[in-house]
C-alpha positions as CSV (number, residue, x, y, z in Angstrom):
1,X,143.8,-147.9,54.8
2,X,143.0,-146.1,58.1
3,X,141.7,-148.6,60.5
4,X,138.0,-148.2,62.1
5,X,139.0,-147.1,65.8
6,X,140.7,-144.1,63.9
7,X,138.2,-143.2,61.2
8,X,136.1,-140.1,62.0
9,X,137.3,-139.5,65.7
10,X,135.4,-137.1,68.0
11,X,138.5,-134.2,67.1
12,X,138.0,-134.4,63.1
13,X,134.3,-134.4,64.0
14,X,134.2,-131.2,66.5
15,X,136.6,-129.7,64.0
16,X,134.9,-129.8,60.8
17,X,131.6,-128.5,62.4
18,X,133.7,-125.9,64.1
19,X,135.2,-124.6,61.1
20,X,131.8,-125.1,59.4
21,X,130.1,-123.2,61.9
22,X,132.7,-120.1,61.7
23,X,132.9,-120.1,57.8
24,X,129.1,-119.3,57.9
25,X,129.6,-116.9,60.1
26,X,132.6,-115.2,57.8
27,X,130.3,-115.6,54.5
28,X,127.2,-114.0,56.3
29,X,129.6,-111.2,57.5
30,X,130.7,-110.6,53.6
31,X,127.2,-110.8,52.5
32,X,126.8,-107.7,55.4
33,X,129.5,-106.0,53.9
34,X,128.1,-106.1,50.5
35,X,124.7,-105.1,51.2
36,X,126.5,-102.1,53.5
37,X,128.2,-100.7,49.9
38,X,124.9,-101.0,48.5
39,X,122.5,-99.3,50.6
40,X,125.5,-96.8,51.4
41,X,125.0,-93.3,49.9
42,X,126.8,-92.9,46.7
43,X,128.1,-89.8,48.2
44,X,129.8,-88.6,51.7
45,X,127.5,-87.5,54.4
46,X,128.0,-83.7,55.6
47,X,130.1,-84.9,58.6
48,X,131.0,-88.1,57.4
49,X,135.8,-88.1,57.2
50,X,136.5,-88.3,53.7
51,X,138.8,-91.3,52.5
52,X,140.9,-91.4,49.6
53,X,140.3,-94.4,49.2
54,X,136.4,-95.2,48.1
55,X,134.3,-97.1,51.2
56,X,132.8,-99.5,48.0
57,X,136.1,-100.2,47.2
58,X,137.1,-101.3,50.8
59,X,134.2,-102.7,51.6
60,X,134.1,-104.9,48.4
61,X,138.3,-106.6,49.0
62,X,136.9,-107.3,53.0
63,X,133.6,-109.2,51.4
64,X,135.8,-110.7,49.0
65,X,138.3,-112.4,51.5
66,X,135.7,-113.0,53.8
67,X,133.5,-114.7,51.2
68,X,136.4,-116.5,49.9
69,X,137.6,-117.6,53.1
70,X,134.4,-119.3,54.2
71,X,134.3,-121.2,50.8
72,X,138.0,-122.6,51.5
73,X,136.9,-122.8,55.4
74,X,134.0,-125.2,54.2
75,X,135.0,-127.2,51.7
76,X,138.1,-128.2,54.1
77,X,135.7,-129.4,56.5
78,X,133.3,-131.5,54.2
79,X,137.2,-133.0,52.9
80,X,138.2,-133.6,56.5
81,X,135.0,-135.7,57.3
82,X,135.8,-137.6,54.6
83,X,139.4,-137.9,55.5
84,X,140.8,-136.3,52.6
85,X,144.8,-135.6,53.1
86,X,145.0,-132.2,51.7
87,X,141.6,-131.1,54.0
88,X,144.4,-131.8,57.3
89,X,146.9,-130.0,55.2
90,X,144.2,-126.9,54.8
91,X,143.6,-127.3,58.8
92,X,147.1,-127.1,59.7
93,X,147.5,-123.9,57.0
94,X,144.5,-122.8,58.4
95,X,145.3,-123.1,62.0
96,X,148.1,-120.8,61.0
97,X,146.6,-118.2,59.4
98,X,143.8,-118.0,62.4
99,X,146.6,-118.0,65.2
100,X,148.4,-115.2,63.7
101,X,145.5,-112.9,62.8
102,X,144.4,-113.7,66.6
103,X,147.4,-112.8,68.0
104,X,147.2,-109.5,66.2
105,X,143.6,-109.3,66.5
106,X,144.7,-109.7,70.7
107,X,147.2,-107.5,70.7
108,X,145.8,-104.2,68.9
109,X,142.5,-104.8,71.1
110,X,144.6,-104.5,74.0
111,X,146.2,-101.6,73.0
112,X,143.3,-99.7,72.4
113,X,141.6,-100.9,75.0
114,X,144.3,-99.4,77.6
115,X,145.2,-96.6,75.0
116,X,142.1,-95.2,73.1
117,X,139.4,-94.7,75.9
118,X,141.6,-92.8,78.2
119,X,142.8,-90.4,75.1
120,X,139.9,-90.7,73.0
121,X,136.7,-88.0,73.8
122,X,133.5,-89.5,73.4
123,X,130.4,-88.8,73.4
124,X,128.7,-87.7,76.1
125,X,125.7,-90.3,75.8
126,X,128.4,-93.0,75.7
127,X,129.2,-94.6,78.8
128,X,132.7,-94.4,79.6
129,X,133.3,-98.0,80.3
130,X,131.3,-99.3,76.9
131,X,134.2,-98.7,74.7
132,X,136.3,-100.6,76.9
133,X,134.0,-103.0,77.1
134,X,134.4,-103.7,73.2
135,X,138.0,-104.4,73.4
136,X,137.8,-106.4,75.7
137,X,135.2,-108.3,74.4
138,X,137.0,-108.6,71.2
139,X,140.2,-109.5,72.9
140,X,138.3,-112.7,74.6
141,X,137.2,-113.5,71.0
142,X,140.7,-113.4,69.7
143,X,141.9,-115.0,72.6
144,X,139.3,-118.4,71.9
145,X,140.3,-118.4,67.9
146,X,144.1,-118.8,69.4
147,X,143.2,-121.5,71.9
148,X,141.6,-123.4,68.7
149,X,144.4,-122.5,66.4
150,X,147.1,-123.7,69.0
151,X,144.8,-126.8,69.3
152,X,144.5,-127.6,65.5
153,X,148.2,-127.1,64.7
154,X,148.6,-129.7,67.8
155,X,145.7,-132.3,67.2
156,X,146.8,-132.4,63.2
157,X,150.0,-132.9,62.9
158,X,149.5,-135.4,66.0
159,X,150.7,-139.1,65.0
160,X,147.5,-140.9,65.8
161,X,145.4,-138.3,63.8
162,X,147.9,-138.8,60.4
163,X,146.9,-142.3,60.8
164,X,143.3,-141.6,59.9
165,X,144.7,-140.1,56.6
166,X,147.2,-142.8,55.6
167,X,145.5,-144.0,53.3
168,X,145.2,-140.4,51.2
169,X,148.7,-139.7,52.3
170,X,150.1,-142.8,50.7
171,X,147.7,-141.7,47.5
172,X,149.6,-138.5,47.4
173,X,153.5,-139.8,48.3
174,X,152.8,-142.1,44.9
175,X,152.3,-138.6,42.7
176,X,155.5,-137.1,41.0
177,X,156.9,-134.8,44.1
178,X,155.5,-131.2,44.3
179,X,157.0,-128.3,45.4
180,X,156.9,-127.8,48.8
181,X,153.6,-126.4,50.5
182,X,155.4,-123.6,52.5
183,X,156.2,-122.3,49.0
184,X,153.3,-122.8,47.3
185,X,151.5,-120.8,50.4
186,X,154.0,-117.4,49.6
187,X,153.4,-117.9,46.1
188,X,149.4,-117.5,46.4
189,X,150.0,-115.1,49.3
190,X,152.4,-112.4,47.4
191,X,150.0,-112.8,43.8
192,X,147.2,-111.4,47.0
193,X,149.2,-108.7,47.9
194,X,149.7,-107.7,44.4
195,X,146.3,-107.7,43.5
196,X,145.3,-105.1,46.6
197,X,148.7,-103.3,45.4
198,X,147.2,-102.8,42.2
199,X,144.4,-102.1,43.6
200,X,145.8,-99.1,46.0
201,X,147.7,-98.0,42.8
202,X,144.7,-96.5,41.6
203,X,144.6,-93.8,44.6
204,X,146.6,-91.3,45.1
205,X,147.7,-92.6,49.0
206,X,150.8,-91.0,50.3
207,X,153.4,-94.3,50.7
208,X,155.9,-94.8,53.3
209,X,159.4,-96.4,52.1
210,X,163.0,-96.4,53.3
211,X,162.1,-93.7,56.1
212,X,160.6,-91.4,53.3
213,X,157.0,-90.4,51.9
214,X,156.4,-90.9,48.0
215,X,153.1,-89.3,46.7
216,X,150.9,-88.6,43.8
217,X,152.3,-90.6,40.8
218,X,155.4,-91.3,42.4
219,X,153.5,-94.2,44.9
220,X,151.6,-95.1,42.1
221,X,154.6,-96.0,40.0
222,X,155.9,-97.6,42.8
223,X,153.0,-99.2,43.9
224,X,153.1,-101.0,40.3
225,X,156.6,-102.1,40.1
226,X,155.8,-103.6,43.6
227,X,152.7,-105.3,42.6
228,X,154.2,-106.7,39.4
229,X,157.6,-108.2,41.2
230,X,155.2,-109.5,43.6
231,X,153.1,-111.1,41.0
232,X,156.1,-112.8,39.4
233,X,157.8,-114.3,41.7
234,X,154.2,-115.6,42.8
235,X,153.3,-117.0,39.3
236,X,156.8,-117.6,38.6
237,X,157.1,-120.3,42.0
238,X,154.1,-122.1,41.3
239,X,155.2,-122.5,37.6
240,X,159.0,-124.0,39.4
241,X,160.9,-121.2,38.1
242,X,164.2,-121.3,39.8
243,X,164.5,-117.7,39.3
244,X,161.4,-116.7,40.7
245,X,162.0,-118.2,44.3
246,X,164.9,-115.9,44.2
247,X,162.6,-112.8,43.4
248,X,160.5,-113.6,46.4
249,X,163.4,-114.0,48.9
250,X,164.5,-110.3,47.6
251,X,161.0,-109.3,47.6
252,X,160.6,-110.2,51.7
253,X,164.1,-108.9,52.2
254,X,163.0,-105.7,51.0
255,X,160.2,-105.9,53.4
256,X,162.0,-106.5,55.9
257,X,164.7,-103.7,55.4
258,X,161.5,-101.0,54.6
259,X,159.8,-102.3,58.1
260,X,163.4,-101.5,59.8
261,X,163.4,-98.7,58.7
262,X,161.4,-96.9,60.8
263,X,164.4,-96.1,63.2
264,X,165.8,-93.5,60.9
265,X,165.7,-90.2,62.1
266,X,162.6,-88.2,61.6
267,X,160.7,-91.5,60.4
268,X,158.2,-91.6,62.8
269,X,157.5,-88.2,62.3
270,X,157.0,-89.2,58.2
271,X,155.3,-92.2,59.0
272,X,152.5,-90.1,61.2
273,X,152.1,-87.2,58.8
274,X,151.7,-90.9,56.4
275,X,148.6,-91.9,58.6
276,X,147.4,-88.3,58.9
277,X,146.8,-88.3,54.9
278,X,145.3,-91.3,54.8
279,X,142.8,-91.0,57.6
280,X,141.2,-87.8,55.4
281,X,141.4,-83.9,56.1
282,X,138.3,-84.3,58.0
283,X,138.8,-87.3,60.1
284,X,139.1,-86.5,64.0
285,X,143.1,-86.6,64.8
286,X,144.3,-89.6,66.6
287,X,146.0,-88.7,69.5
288,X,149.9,-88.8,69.6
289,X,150.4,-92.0,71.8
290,X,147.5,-94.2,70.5
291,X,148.8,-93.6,66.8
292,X,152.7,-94.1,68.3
293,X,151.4,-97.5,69.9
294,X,149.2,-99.1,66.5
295,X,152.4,-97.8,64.7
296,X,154.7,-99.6,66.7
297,X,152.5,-102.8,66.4
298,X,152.1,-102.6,62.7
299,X,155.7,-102.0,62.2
300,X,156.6,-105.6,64.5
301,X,153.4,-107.2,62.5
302,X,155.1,-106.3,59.2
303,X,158.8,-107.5,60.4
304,X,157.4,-110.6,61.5
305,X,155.4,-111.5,58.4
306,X,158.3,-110.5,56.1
307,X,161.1,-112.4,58.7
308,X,158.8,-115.7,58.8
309,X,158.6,-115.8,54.9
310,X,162.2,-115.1,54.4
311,X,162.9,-118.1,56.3
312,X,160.1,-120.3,55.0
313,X,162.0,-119.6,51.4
314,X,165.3,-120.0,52.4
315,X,164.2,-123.5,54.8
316,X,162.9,-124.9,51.2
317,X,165.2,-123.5,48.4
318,X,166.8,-126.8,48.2
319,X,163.5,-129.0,47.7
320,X,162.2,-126.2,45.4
321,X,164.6,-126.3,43.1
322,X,164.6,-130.2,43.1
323,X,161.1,-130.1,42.0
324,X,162.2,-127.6,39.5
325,X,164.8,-130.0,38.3
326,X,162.4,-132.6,38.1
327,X,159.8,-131.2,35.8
328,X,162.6,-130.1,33.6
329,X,163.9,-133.7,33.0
């Protein structure tokens, strides 16, 4: 058992009230979301860019996540006050997920804070500074979820915090082995992406791949073949299938391969004419180097996602398919 000078230490403390504080804040903002698709018009205003893709639809995956994220965001904390093991294993996932989104979050606020007010025409009652101002602001946010997302991954996997969960850990280290958490992470993440695949399935989006454009049913056929290899090998891990771990290691290779991609000749042109579609005929035109920039940015955002899984797979093939072997015998 944890000994008292450990138990409930000023970090875990700060921490859970922290992440209590900011899951409110990500539930309130779903709730926002939700009551926006309901008092929104049913149909397009006169000026209003039409989107292929319905704003109810969009509006109901972001209240979704962010409802669903404050529930996982909460019930962590109330776990880590209680010194729970898994609650400092859902910190440490959680730092992760915050610091990349941040770093994302940092970098295309920067770029559009350099890039968009200085190609961008506004208004003429908007101040020329205030949309500048935005980005900025949003970049200072970003930057102080990193700062607590580097401090997380530090604090919990620090030796004298791991202490304070001993006791749970020693709980858990007595239970038949698991498959390792890195894995079980991919797993839930690709059955995700399948379900907003499916979900994109249903519109007729153009769809970039291999330096080419697919459209109409084409994407959607596509669109399913991805979503259902996604959804297998993301079933199929957390059910040990051997097989299936395979599937997902060719399923992030092909991501990675598709994000490369993009320096084929006449790509960038595709890719463009790709975000062009999507924005609606009637959406204002994004200017040639702020679109060239966000591009560029979601291309490395997609190589690193893809790169980091691939290696997270390979890293833990070997205890994977141990805990395979063990729940066969």
């Amino acid at each position: 058992m944890p000994s008292d000078s450990v138990k409930r230490s000023a970090g875990i403390t700060v921490s859970a009230i922290v992440a209590i504080l900011g899951s409110i804040a990500s539930i309130l903002f779903g709730v926002l979301m939700i009551l926006t698709g309901v008092v929104r018009p049913a149909s397009p205003l006169p000026n209003e860019p039409v989107s292929p893709i319905p704003p109810v639809v969009v509006l109901s995956i972001m209240a979704t996540f962010y409802c669903a994220f404050g529930a996982w965001g909460i019930a962590s904390a109330v776990g880590l006050l209680r010194l729970k093991h898994w609650a400092r294993l859902c910190f440490v996932i959680f730092a992760g997920l915050l610091a990349f989104f941040s770093l994302c979050t940092v970098a295309g606020s920067a770029i559009a804070a350099f890039v968009v007010p200085a190609t961008t025409p506004l208004p003429e009652n908007m101040p020329q500074g205030l949309l500048t101002g935005v980005f900025v602001f949003a970049t200072l946010i970003s930057l102080m979820c990193l700062a607590i997302a580097i401090w997380w991954l530090v604090y919990f996997n620090g030796a004298t915090v791991k202490v304070a969960f001993a006791g749970e850990a020693d709980v858990a280290a007595s239970r038949p082995r698991q498959f390792p958490l890195a894995v079980s992470i991919i797993a839930w993440l690709l059955i995700a992406g399948s379900a907003m695949a499916a979900i994109q399935m249903l519109f007729t989006n153009p769809l970039f791949i291999f330096g080419f454009v697919l459209r109409g049913l084409a994407a959607s056929l596509f669109m399913a073949i991805f979503a259902a290899v996604g959804l297998t090998a993301g079933i199929g891990m957390l059910k040990k299938r051997a097989d299936a771990h395979s599937l997902a290691v060719a399923y992030c290779g092909f991501g990675i391969l598709n994000a490369v991609s993009v320096v084929l000749p006449g790509s960038f042109a595709r890719m463009q004419d790709v975000i062009r579609e999507t924005q609606g005929s009637q959406a204002p035109a994004l200017p040639a180097n702020a679109m060239n920039s966000f591009m560029v940015l979601g291309v490395v955002i997609g190589l690193v996602v893809s790169s980091a899984m691939l290696w997270l797979l390979i890293k833990s093939r070997k205890p994977f398919l141990e805990a395979c072997r063990l729940t066969v015998e």
